[in-house]
N, C-alpha and C positions, 0 to 999 in steps of 0.2 A: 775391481782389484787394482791396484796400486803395484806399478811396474819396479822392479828391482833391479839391481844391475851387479851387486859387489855383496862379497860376505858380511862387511862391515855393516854396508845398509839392513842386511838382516837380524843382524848379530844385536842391532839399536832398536829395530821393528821388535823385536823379539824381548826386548828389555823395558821400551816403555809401554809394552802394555800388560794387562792381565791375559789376554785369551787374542791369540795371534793366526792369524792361518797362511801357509808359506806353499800358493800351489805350483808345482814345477810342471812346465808346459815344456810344448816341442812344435818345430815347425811342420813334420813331417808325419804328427799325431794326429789323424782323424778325428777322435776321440776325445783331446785335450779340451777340443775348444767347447762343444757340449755338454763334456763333464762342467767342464769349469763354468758356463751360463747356469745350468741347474743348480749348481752350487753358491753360486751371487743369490739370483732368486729365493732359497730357500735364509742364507745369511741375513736379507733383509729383515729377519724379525729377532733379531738377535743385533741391535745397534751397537753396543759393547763392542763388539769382537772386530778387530783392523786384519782386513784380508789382503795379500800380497801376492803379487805373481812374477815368478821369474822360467826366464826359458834357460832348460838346461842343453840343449841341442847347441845354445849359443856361450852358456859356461858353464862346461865340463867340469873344470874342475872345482866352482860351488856344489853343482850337483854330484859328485864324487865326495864332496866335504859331508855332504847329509846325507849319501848310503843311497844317492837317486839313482838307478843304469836303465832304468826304462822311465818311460813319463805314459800318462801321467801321475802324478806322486801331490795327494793332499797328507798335507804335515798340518797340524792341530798344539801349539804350544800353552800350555796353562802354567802362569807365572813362572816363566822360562823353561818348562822341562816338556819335552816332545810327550806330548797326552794320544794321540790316534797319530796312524798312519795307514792310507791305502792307496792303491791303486787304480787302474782300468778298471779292475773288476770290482767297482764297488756297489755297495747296496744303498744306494743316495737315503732312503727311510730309517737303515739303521745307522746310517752316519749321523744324521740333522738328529735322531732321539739320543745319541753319544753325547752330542754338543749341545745338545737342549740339558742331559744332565749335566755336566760342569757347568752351563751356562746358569745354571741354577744356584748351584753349590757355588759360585764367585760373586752372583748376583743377587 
């Protein structure tokens, strides 16, 4: 995942692509950074899709802009419009068959 830093760099991730993923980490998330490896891994068959990471511990207020108060937060954008959202508690199998169907339907 490709590090982000400002709303704008999102705002442009989020515009030139078709299918975008914006995962908001934390430095103080156990969790984050596991989610987020399982997540690259299962991405890799899916080349289309430009995945982003930014930490919201470090800005609050992007993360406030996208509705983020805890991390971690996968956002899923399909030709700009937020398509999935989840959490810590996510079900990594029924995320990838979410994004396996749009990845299909764009593809």
């Amino acid at each position: 995942m490709i590090k982000l830093g400002t709303t704008e760099d999102i705002k442009k991730a989020i515009k030139k692509n078709k299918m975008t993923v914006i995962y908001f980490t934390g430095n103080s998330c156990g969790a984050c950074e596991v989610i987020k490896n399982k997540i690259d891994s299962f991405l890799q068959n899916y080349p289309n899709i430009k995945s982003y990471e930014i930490n919201g511990e470090e800005n609050l207020k992007i993360a406030y802009k996208y509705s983020v108060f805890s991390m971690p937060v996968f956002l899923l954008f399909v030709e700009g419009k937020e398509s999935i959202r989840t959490g810590k508690h996510v079900d990594l199998l029924s995320l990838e068959r979410s994004i396996d169907r749009y990845y299909n339907m764009i593809y």
